[in-house]
N, C-alpha and C positions, 0 to 999 in steps of 0.2 A: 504493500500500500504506500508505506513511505516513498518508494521508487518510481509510481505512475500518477502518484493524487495531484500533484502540482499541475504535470500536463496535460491531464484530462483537464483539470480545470479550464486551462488557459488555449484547451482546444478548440478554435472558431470552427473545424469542420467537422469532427467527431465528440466533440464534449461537450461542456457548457460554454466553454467561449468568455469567460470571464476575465476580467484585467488582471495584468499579474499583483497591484494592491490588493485586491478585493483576494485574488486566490490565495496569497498570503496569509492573509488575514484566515480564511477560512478551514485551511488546514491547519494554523495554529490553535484555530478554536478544536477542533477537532482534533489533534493532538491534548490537548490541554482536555478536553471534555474524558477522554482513554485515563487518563490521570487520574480527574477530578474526582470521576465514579470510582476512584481506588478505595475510600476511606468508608462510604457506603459498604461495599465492597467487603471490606474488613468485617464493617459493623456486623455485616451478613453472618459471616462464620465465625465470629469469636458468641453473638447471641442468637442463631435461630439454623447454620445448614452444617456449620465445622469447614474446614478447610478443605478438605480433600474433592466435598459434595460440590462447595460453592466453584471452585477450579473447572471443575465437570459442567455444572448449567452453563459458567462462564462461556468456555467452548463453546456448547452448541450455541448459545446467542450468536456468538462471534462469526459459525458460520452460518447462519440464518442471511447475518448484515451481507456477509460478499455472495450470497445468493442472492441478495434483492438487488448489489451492483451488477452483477454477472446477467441480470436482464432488466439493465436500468432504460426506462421508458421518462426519459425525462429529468428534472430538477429534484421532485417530488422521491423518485425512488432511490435518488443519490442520497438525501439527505436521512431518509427513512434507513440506507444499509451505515451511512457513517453512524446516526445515533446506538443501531445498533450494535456496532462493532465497539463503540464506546462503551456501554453501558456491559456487554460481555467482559473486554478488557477490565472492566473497574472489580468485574468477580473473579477474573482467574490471576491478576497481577501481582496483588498482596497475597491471597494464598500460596500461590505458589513458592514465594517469598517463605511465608510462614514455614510451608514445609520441609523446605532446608531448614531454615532454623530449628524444626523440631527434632529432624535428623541429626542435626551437629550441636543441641543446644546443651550437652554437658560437656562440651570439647572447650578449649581454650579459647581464649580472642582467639589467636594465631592461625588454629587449626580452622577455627570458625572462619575470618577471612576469606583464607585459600579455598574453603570450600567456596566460599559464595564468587570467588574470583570462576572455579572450574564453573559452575553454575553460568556465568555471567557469558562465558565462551561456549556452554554449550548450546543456548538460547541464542547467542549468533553465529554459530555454524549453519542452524536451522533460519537465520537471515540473511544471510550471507546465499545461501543457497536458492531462496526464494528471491530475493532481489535481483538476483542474475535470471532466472527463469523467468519471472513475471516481467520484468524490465523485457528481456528481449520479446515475451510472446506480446508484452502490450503494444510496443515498436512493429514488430513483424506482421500483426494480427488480430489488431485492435484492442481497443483497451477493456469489451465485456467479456474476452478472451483470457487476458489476463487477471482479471475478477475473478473467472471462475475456475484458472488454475491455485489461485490463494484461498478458494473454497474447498478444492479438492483437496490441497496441504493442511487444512484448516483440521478436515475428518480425518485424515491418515494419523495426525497426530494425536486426536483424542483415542483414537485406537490403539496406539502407542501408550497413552498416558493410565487409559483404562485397565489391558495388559500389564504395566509395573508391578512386578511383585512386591518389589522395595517397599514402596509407597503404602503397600497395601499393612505395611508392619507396623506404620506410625498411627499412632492415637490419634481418633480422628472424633469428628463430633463436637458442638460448642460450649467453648469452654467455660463461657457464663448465660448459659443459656436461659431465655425471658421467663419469667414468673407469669403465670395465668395472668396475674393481673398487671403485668406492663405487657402483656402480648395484645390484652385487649386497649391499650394506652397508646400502644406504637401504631396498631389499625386503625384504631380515634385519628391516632394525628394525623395518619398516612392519608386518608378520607378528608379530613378540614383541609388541609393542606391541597391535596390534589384539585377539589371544589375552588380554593384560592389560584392556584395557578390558571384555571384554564378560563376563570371571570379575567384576569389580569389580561390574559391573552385575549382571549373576546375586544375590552377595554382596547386596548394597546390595536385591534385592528380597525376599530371602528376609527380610531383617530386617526388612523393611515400610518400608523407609526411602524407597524411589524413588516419592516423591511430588512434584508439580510444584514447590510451595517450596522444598522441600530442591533439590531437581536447578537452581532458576532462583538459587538460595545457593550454591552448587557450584559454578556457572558464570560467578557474578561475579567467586568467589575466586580461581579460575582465567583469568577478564581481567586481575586485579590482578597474579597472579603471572608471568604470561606475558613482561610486559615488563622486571620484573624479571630476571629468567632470560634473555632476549635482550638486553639490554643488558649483564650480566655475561661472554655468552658471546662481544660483538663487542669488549669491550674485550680481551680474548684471543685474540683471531684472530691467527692467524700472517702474518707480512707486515704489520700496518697500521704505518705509519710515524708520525711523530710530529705530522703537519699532519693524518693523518685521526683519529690520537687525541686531538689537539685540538676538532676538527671533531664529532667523538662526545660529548666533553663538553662542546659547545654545546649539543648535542642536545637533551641530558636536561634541560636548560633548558626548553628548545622545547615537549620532548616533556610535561614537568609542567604547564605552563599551559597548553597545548592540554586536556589530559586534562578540568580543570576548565573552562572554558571547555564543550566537549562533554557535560559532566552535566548541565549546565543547559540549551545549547542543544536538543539529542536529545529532550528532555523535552514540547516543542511537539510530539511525535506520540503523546502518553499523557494523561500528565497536565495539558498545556496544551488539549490536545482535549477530552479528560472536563469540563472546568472551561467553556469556551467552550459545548460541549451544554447544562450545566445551569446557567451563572450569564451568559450574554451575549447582550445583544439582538442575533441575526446579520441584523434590517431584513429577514427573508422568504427571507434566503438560506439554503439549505442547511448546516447546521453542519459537514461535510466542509470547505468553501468556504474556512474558517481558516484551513487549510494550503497555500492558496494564497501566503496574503498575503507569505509570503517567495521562491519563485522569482519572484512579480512585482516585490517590490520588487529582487531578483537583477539581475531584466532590466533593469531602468530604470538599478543606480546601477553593474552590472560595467564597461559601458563608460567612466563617469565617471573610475573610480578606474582603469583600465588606462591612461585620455589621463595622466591625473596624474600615476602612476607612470613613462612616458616621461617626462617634463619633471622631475621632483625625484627626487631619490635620498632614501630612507627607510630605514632597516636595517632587516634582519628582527627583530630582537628589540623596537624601538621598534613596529612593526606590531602581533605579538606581544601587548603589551603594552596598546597602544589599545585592541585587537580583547576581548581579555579584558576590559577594563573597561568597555567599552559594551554587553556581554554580561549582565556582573554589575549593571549601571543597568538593564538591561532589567526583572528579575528585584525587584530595587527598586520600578522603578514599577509590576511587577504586583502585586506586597505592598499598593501603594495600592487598586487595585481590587480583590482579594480582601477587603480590609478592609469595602467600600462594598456586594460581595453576600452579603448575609444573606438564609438564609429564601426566599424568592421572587422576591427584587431582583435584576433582571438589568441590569447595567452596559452602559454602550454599547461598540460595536465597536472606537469610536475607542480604549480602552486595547490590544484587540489591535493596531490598526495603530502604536501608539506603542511598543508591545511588539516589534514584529518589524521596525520601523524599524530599531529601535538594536541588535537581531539577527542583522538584515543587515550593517550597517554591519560592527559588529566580524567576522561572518565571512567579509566579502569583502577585510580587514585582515588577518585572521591563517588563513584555510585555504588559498587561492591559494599566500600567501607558504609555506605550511608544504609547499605539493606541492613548488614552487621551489626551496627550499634544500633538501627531501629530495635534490632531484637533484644541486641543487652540492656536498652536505657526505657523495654518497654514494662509501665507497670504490671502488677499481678492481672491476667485475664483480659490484657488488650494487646497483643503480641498480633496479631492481623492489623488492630486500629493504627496500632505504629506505623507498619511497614505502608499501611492504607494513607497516614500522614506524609511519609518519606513520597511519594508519588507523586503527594497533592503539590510537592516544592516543584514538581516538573509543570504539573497542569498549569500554579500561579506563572511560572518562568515562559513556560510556552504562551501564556495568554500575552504577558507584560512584552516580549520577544516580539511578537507576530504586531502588536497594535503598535509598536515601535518602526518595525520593519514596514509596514504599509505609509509610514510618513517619511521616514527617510529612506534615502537609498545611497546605493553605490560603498565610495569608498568612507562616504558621513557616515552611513551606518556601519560601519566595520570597525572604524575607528573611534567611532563614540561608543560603543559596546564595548571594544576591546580594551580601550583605556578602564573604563567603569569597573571592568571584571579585574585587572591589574591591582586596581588603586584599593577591593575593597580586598584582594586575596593578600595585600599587604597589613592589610589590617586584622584580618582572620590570622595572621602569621605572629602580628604584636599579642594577639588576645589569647593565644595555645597554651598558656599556662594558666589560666585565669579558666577556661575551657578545660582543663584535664583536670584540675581542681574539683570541679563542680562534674564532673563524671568515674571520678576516683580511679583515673590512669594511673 
């Protein structure tokens, strides 16, 4: 999806034909919405399906969504498979999450890392492989073509996941699961709530307002505020003791330079794609092909840095820290080759692959580590809602990203990003003791 959604978008003869602001904007909401539904997501399996279940519905939502692309009739059925594939993604992201942690959660930091690094490479083997497949069949063969090869990858893998015997050993079921009477509280609200959204909508179309801008503006403010609002409500949870209120205000550490970090990097399936199509020599390959360059570089350096991670102890906020600022360099050096294409001048490949070098790098530094410590720094019985939180830094990053990207462009945007992520990953660097402190490194 990351590999074809840009294009489709900005397809005048086979897609929607939309601008490349607007398509920006629109896969970032939709990146961001795969996220957002992380924390839901969580809430699902820690109180009413367990992790293993919620993983499982996940999937099939997931491939429901790239069937109803795979025979998209219009605006209407794109938007209908992306909500879908969102709302799948928000069940199967943090569980899956969870369940490494459950698998490794009496092993060390160390051990715990490396795993979730082997993890982090084996989830993009399987993109890595899809993004060359889908990318060329979308190219060759149109793009409900390639929909409905990432539908058929979609099944092959919950048949994969269902077969695990592994899997099948870990404790499953939720772990605080609702009392009669918050189950009949959570339907109450589920019901007011659902009655309020769709009067808002009504409202909001009768005034002519429910236009794709406004609604993809709506939905950023809404990422923005979301973790505000979950993070005021966990420092008030009843019961948290003063190691996990600590542990929380490491977080928000964690969770702010993740955020940035994620605005820039998300950005490689928009507006780093857009810019690759029309200013970079891709030598005959396929323009899709760009978004390979990072689960291959995944595969080559996850194992490197998981051997390393056994042999040296790193904190996670110095990780943190790295990982943001070779993120923010990335974005630097692409400011140089946006400079160099003007006009017709297409730039060689090699600044993508310097570009997703130092992309990788920093997020096999600081995403691994950030599933990791969601699990160590999550309180008793919310070890999904964590890893559900840890996600939600991508969704606000991708929202803040995308509405950034649709106003500026070229080498302003590369360079305001890049500097932003430098200046705040030197600061994340002065704070690492003040930060391992409060998470008892």
């Amino acid at each position: 999806m990351r590999a074809v959604l840009a294009l489709f978008l900005v397809d005048t003869a086979n897609g929607l034909g939309m601008s490349p602001a607007t398509a920006t904007a629109l896969v970032g909401a939709y990146l961001s919405a795969c996220y957002f539904t992380a924390l839901p997501g969580g809430w699902v399996a820690d109180r009413v399906l367990g992790a293993r279940r919620a993983a499982v519905l996940g999937g099939v939502v997931i491939l429901l969504g790239h069937i109803a692309l795979a025979f998209e009739h219009g605006a209407a059925t794109v938007y209908t498979g992306l909500v879908l594939i969102a709302l799948g993604t928000g069940l199967q992201k943090p569980n899956m999450t969870a369940l490494v942690g459950k698998l490794f959660g009496h092993r060390s930091d160390q051990e715990r890392d490396a795993a979730y690094s082997k993890f982090y490479a084996s989830i993009n083997i399987g993109g890595l492989l899809a993004t060359l497949l889908v990318g060329w069949l979308g190219v060759h063969f149109g793009w409900p073509v390639a929909f409905g090869a990432a539908a058929v990858g979609m099944a092959f893998s919950l048949v994969v996941f269902l077969a695990s015997g592994g899997l099948r050993t870990v404790e499953d079921g939720p772990s605080r699961p609702l009392s009669a009477h918050e189950r009949s509280r959570v339907l109450r609200a589920l019901g007011i709530g659902s009655v309020a959204v769709a009067a808002v909508i009504v409202l909001v179309a009768l005034a002519g307002w429910l236009t794709l801008p406004h609604s993809l503006t709506a939905f950023s403010v809404l990422a923005v505020a979301a973790p505000v609002f979950y993070f005021t409500k966990l420092f008030r949870t009843k019961g948290l003791d003063e190691r996990g209120r600590s542990g929380v205000r490491a977080y928000v550490w964690l969770f702010a330079s993740a955020v940035l970090f994620w605005a820039i990097f998300d950005l490689a399936a928009s507006n780093v794609q857009l810019f690759a199509a029309d200013h970079v020599d891709m030598m005959g390959l396929p323009d899709t092909w760009q978004a390979a360059l990072n689960p291959l570089m995944i595969v080559l350096f996850a194992g490197v840095l998981a051997a390393v991670w056994r042999r040296f102890s790193v904190s996670a906020p110095a990780k943190f820290s790295t990982g943001l600022a070779l993120c923010g360099a990335s974005f630097l050096f692409l400011a140089i080759a946006a400079t160099q294409a003007t006009g017709t001048v297409r730039v060689s490949i090699l600044w993508l692959v310097g570009l997703y070098f130092l992309q990788t790098l920093g997020e096999l530094f600081l995403s691994p580590t950030g599933l990791s410590i969601s699990h160590k720094l999550a309180p008793a019985g919310m070890g999904s809602q964590l890893a559900g939180l840890f996600f939600l830094s991508a969704s606000t990053g991708d929202a803040i990203g995308s509405q950034v990207a649709a106003h500026l462009t070229g080498a302003t945007l590369y360079l305001t990003l890049g500097s932003l992520a430098v200046v705040a990953a030197a600061a994340m660097a002065a704070g690492t003791p003040r930060i391992r402190a409060l998470i008892q490194e």
